[in-house]
KOLDOBA-516944 format. One line per field, with one value per residue (C-alpha): x, y, z. Coordinates in Angstrom, 1 decimal. Each point is the difference from the previous one (the first is absolute). Last residue first. Example, Ala and Ser with C-alpha at 12.3 -4.5 7.8 and 13.67 -1.06 7.14 Angstrom:
BEGIN
xx	(13.7 / -1.4)
yy	(-1.1 / -3.4)
zz	(7.1 / 0.7)
This chain:
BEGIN
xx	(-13.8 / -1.8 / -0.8 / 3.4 / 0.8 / -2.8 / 0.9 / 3.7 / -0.9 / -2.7 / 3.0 / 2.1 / -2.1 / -1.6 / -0.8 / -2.4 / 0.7 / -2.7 / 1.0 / -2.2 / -1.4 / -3.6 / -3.5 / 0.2 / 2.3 / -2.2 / -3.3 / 2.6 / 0.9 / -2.2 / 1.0 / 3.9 / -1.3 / -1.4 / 3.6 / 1.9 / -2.3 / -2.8 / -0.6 / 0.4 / -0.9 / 1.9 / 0.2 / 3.1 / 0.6 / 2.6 / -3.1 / -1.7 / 2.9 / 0.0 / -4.0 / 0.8 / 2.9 / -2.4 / -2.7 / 2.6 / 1.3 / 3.8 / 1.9 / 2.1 / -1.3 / 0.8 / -1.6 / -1.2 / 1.0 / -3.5 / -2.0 / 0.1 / -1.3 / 1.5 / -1.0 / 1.4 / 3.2 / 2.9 / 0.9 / -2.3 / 2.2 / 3.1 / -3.2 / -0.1 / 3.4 / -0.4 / -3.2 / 1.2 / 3.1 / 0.9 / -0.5 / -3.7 / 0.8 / -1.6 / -2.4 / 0.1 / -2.2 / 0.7 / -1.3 / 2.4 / -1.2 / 2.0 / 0.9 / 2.9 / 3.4 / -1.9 / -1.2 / 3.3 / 1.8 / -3.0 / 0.2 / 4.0 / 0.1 / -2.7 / 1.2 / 3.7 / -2.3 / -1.9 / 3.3 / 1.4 / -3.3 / 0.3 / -1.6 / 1.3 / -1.2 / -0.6 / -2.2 / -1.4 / -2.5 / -0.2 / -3.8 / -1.0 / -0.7 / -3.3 / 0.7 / -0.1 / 2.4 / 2.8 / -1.0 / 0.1 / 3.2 / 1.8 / 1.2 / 1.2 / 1.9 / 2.8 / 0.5 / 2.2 / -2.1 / 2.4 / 3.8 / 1.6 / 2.6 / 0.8 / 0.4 / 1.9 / 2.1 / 1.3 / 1.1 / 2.1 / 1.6 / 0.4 / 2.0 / 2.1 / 0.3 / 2.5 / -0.5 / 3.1 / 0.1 / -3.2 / -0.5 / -1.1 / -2.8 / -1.2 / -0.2 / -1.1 / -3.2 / -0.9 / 0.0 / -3.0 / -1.7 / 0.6 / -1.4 / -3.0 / -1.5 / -1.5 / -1.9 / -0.3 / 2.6 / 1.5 / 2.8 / -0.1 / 3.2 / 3.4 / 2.6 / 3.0 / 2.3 / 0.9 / 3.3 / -0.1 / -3.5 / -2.0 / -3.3 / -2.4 / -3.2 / -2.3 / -2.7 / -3.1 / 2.7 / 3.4 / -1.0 / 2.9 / 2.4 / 2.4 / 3.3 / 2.2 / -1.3 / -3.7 / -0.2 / 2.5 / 3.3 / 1.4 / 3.0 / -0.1 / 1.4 / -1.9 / -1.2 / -0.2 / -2.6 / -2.2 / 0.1 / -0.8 / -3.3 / -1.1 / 0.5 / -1.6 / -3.3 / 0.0 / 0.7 / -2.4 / 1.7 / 0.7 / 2.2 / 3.1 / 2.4 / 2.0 / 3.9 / 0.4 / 3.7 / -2.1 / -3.6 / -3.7 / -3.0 / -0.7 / -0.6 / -3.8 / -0.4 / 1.8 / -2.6 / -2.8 / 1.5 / 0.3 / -3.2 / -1.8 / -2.9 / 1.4 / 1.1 / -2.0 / -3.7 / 1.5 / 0.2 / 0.3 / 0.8 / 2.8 / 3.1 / 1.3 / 2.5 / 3.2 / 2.7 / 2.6 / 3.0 / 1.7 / -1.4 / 2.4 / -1.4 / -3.4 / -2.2 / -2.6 / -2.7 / -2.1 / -0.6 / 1.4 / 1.9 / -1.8 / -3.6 / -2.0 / 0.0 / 3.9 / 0.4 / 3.2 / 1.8 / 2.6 / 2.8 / 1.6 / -1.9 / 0.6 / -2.8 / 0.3 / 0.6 / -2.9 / -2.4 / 1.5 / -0.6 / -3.3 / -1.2 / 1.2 / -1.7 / -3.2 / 0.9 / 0.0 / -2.9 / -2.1 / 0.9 / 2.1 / -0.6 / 2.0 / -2.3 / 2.8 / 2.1 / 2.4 / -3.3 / -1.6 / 2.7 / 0.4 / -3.9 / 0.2 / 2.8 / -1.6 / -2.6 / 1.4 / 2.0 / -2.8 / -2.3 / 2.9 / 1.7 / -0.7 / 2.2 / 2.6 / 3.1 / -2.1 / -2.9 / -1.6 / -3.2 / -1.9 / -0.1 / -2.6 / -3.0 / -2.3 / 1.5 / 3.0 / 1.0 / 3.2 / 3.2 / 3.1 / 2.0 / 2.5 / 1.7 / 2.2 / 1.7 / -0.3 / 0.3 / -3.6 / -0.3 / 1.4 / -1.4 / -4.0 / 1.0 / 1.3 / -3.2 / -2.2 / 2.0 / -0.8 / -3.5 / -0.4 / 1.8 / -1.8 / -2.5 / 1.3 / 3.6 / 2.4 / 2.0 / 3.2 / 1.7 / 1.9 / 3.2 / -0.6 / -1.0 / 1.7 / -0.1 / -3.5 / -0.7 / 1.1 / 0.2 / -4.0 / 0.4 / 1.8 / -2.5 / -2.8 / 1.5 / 1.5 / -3.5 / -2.2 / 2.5 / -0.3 / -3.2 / -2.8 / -3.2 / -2.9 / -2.4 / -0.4 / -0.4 / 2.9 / 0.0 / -3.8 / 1.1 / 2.1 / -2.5 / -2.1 / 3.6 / 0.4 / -3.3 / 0.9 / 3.0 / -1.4 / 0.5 / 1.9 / 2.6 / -0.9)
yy	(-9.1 / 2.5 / -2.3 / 0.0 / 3.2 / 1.4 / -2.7 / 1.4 / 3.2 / -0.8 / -1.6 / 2.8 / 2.1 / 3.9 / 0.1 / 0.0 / 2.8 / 1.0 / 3.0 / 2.0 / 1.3 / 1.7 / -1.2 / -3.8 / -0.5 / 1.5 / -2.4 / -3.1 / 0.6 / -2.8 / -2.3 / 0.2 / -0.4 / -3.2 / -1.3 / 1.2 / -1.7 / 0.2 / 3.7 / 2.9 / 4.2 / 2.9 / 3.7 / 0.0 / 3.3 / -2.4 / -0.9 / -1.2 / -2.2 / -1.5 / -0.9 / -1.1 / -2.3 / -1.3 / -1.4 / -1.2 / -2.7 / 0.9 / -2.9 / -2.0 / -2.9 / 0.0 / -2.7 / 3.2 / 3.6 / 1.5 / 2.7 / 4.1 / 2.0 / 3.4 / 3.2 / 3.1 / -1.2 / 2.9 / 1.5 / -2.7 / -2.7 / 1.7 / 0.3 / -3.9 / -0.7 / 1.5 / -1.6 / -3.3 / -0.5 / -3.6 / -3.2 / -0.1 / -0.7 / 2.2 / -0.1 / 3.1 / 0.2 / 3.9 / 2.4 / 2.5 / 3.0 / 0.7 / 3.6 / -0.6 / 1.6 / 1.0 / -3.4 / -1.6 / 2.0 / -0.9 / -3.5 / -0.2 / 1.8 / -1.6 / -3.2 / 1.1 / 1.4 / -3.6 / -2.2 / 2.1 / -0.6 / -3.8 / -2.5 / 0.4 / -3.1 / 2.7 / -0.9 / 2.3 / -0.1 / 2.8 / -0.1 / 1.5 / -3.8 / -0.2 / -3.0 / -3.9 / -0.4 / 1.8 / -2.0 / -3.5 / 0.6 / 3.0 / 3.5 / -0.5 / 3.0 / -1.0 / 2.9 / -2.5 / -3.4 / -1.4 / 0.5 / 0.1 / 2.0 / 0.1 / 3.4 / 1.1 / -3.6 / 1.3 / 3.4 / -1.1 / -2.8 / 2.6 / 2.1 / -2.4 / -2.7 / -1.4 / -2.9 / 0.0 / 3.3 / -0.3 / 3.3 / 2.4 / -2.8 / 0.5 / 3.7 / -0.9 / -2.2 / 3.2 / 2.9 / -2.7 / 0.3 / 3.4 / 0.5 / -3.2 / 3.0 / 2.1 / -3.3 / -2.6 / -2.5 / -0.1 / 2.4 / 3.6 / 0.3 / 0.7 / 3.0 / -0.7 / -1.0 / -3.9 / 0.2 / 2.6 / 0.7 / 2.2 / -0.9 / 1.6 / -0.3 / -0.2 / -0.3 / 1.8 / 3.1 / -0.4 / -2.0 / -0.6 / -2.2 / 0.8 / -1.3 / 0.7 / 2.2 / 0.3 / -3.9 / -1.7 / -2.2 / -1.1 / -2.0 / -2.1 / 0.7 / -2.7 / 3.1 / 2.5 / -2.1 / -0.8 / 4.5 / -0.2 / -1.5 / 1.7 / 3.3 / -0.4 / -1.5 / 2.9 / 2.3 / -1.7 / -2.2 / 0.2 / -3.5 / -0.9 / -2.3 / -1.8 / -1.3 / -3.8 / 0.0 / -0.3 / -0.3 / 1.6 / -2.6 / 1.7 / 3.6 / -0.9 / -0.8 / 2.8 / 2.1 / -1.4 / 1.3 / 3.4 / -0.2 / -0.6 / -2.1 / -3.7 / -2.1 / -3.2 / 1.5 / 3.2 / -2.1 / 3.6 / 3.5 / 1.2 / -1.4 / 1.0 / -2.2 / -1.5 / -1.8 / -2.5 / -0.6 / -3.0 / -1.5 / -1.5 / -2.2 / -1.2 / -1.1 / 2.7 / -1.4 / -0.9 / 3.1 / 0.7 / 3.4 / 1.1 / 0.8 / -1.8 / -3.0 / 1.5 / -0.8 / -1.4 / 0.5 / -2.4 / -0.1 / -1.8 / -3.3 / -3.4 / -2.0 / -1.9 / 2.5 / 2.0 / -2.6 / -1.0 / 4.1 / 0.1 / -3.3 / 1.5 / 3.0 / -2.2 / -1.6 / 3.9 / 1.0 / -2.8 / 0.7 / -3.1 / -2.1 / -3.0 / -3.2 / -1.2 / 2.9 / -2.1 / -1.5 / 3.0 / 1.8 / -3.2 / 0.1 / 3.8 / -1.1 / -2.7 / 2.2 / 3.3 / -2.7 / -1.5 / 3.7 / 1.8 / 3.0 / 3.1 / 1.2 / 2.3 / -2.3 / -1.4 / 2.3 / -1.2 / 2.2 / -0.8 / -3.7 / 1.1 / 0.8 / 2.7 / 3.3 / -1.3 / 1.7 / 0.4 / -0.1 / -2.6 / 0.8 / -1.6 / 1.6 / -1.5 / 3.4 / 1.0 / 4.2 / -0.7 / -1.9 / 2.3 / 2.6 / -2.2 / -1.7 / 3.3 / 2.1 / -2.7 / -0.2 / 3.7 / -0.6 / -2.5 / 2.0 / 3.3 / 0.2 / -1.1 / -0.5 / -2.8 / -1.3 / -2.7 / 0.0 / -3.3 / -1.8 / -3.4 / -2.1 / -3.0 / 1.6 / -0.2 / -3.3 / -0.8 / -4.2 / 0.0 / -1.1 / 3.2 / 2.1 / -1.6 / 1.0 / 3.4 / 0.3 / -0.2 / 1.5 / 3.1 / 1.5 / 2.3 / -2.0 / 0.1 / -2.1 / -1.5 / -3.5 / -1.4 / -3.0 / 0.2 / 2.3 / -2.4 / -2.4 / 2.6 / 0.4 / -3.7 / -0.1 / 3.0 / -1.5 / -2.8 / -3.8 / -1.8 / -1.8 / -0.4)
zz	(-13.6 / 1.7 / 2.4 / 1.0 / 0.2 / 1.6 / 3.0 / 0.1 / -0.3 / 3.3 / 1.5 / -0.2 / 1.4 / 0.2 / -4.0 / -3.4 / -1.6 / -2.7 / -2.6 / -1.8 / -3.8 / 0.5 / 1.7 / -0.4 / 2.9 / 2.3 / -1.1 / -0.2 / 3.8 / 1.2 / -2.5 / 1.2 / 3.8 / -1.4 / -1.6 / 3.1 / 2.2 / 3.2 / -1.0 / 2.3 / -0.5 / 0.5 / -1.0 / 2.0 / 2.5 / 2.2 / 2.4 / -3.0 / -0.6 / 3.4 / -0.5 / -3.2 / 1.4 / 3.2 / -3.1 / -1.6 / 3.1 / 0.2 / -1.5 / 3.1 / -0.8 / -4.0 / -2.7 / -1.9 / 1.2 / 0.8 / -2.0 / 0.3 / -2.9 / -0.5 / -2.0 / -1.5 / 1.3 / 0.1 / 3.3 / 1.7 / -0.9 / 2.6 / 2.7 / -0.4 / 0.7 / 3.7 / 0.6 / -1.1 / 1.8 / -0.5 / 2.6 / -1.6 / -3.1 / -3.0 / -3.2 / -2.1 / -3.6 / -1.0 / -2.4 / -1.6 / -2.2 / -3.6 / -0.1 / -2.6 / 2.0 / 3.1 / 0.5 / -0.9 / 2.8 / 2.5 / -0.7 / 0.7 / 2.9 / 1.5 / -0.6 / 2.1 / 2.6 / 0.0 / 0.0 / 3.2 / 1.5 / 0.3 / -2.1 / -3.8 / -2.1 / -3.1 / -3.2 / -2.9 / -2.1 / -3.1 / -0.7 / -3.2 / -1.6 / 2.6 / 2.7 / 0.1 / -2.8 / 1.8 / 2.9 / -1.6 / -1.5 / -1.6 / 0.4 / 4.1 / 0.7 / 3.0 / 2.6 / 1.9 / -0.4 / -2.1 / -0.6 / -3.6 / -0.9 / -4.0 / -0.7 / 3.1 / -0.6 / -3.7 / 1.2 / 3.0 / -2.7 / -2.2 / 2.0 / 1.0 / 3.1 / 2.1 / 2.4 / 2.0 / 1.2 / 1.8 / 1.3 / -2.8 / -0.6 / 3.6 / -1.4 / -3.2 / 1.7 / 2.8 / -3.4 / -1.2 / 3.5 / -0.7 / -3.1 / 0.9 / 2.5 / -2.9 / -1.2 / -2.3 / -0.8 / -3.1 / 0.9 / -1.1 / -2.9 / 1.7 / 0.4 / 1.5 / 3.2 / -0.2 / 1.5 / 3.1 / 0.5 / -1.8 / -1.5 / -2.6 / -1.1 / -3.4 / -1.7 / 1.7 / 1.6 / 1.8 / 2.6 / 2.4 / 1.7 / 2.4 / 1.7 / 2.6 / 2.2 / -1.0 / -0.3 / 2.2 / -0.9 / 3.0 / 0.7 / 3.7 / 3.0 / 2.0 / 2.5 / -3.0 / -2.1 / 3.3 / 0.5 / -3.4 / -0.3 / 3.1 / -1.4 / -3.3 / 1.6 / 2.3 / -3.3 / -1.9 / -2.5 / -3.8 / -1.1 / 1.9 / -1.2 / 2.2 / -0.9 / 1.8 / 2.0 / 3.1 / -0.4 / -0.1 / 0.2 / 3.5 / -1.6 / -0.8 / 3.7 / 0.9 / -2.5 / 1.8 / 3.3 / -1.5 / -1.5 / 3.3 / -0.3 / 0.8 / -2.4 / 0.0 / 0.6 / -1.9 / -2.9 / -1.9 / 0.9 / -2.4 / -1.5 / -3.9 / -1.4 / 2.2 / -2.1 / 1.1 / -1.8 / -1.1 / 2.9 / 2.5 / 2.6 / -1.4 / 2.4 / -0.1 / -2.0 / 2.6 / 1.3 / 3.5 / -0.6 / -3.3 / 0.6 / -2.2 / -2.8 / -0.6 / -3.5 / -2.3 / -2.8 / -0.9 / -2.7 / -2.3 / -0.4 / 0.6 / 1.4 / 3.2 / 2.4 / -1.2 / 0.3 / 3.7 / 1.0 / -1.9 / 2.2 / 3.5 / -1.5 / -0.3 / 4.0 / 1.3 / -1.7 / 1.3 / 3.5 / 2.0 / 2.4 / 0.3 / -1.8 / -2.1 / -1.7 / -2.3 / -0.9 / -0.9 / -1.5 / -2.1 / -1.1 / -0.8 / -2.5 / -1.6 / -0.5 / -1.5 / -2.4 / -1.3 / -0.2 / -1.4 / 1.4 / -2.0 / -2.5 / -0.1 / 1.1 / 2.8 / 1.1 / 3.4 / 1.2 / -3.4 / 0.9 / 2.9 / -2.5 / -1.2 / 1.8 / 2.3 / 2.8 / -0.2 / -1.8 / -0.6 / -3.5 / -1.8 / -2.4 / -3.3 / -1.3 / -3.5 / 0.5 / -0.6 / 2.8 / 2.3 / -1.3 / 0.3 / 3.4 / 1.7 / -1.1 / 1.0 / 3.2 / 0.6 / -0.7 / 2.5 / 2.7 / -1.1 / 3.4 / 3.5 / -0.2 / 0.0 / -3.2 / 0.1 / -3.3 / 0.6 / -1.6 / -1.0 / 2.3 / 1.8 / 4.0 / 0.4 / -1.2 / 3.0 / 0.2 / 0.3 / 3.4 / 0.8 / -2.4 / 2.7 / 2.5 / -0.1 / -1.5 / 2.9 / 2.1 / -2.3 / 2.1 / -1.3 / 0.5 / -2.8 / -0.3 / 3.1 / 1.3 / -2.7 / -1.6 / -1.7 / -3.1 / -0.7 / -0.9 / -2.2 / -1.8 / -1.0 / -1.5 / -1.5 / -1.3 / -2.5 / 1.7 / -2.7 / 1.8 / 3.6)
């Protein structure tokens, strides 16, 4: 059906499987077998689990990499505005022709089997990627690690694992050991990991999997480090690319060592080499949304008094919010500016718990829905939560009217607005923000 745009296609894939979510790789042993297994035709692959830093440790990768003048193809998710974003082919997203006719062969190679909509769409990136020549691959776990979609690929050229913590606990289970075995599943012989900063439980479990397939290590604390020097400036060792670098682009204490996580994949792939300058050039140039992302124009910007600095953060589990904290109470102290906060959450995340990490630092919140989403906690049950977290809290029916609402407190002095607690609220801020 030539012509037909992809999210027409998507809304009908959406309807293949009963539920949304269903961890399982029979579903795609199939379907990559009738797609001819894409699987096995890609260039060499970076494959990243983890449950906060794995999108900015592939922004990290893309930008060096890139610089360094490296074709990259990149497969990530959710997306913020719209799906193409998830599929990067060479460094730029996937076009709309080509993202359809693709999502129409995965469906008729599929027929009416069941199968989950992320499972068919990485079906998609796998047969994208196989089709377009680039040199290298990196690639997303959706969650987990063991029984996520993306784990087909036999031999990784490594395998990183970034930060995991409490998260999807409806899929993974509570126990952070267990959810770090999960994590550990993408792990594989004769494929180097990478281990970002862990818990000690997480930390453990990781590398008891690493030790039964035998596998190098390279682990932050033992054999690698990354740290802040001062406002401009950190420093890595490792063993190639150990040195002093400028702050990256993204914001944040945390992005050091989710930076220090990229060189020491990068340490690892022998065949991609890199300088100095390259390292330097893709700090500078990063790029990755909704991660502590200040929004200085569009509809918001013009909506609100000139001394308000807004800011926007899709982080949803409690890791996320101590990592905000951090960051908003560092500036505070440094120029005394007072943080007011829009939040609107899911209600499969762990609102009470990231809602005492906002308290440390928001003068005052405002609770509203996550457009277009079921699963969005009702506001009026998010102020009450955020009240019991020692919030000054009130609810609005929208980002743009809880924005009005706090126009009297943002008046009063220079300040800072975040506007977080989902992905899909960034991504609907983004895109009416134009």
């Amino acid at each position: 059906m030539p012509g037909l745009h992809s999210d027409v296609i998507l809304k009908r894939l959406m309807a293949l499987h009963p539920k949304v979510i269903d961890l399982s790789l029979d579903r795609m042993h199939s379907i990559l077998e009738k797609l001819d297994h894409p699987e096995k035709r890609l260039p060499p692959v970076v494959h990243v689990a983890g449950t906060n830093g794995k999108g900015s440790l592939i922004a990290y990768l893309k930008a060096i990499l890139e610089a360094a003048g490296y074709r990259v193809h990149v497969y990530t998710s959710p997306h913020l505005v719209k799906f193409a974003e998830r599929i990067v082919l060479g460094g730029n997203i996937i076009p709309e022709a080509k993202l359809s006719d693709l999502l129409l062969a995965c469906e008729e190679a599929n027929g009416e089997d069941p199968i989950t909509y992320f499972e068919i769409t990485t079906a998609a990136a796998f047969k994208a990627f196989s089709e377009n020549p680039a040199d290298i691959l990196l690639l997303e776990t959706g969650l987990g690690g063991r029984l996520d979609a993306t784990n087909m690929v036999e031999k990784p050229a490594a395998t990183a694992i970034t930060p995991v913590s409490h998260d999807h606990e409806q899929f993974l289970g509570s126990d952070l050991a267990g959810i770090a075995r999960e994590k550990a599943g993408i792990i594989k012989k004769e494929s180097p990991l990478i281990l970002g900063p862990q818990t000690e439980v997480a930390k453990s479990a990781i590398l008891q999997r690493a030790a039964e397939l035998n596998v190098s290590t390279a682990v932050f604390g033992d054999d690698w480090s990354a740290n802040r020097i001062d406002d401009e400036y950190w420093t890595f060792k490792g063993e190639r690319y150990s040195g002093t670098y400028s702050l990256p682009s993204l914001n944040g204490p945390h992005q050091v060592p989710n930076a220090g996580t990229a060189l020491a994949v990068l340490e690892t792939l022998k065949d991609f080499p890199v300088t100095p300058a390259n390292i330097e050039a893709g700090l500078k140039s990063v790029y990755w949304p909704a991660r502590m992302q200040h929004l200085e124009h569009g509809n918001l910007a013009q909506r609100l008094p000139d001394n308000v600095d807004i800011w926007l953060d899709g982080g949803h589990n409690e890791a996320a919010a101590e990592r905000i904290a951090e960051c908003f109470l560092e500036w505070e102290t440094k120029d005394d500016k007072p943080t007011y906060l829009i939040c609107g959450m899911l209600e499969t995340k762990d609102q009470l718990n990231y809602l005492r990490h906002m308290q440390k630092f928001a003068q005052k919140a405002i609770m509203v829905p996550v457009p277009g989403e079921p699963a969005s906690t009702p506001e009026k049950k998010l102020a009450e939560l955020g009240r019991a977290a020692g919030l000054d809290c009130e609810y609005a029916v929208s980002v743009e009217d809880a924005a009005d609402n706090l126009i009297p407190y943002l008046m009063r002095k220079p300040c800072r607005l975040l506007i977080a607690g989902s992905l899909y609220l960034a991504g609907t801020v983004l895109r009416t923000n134009g």
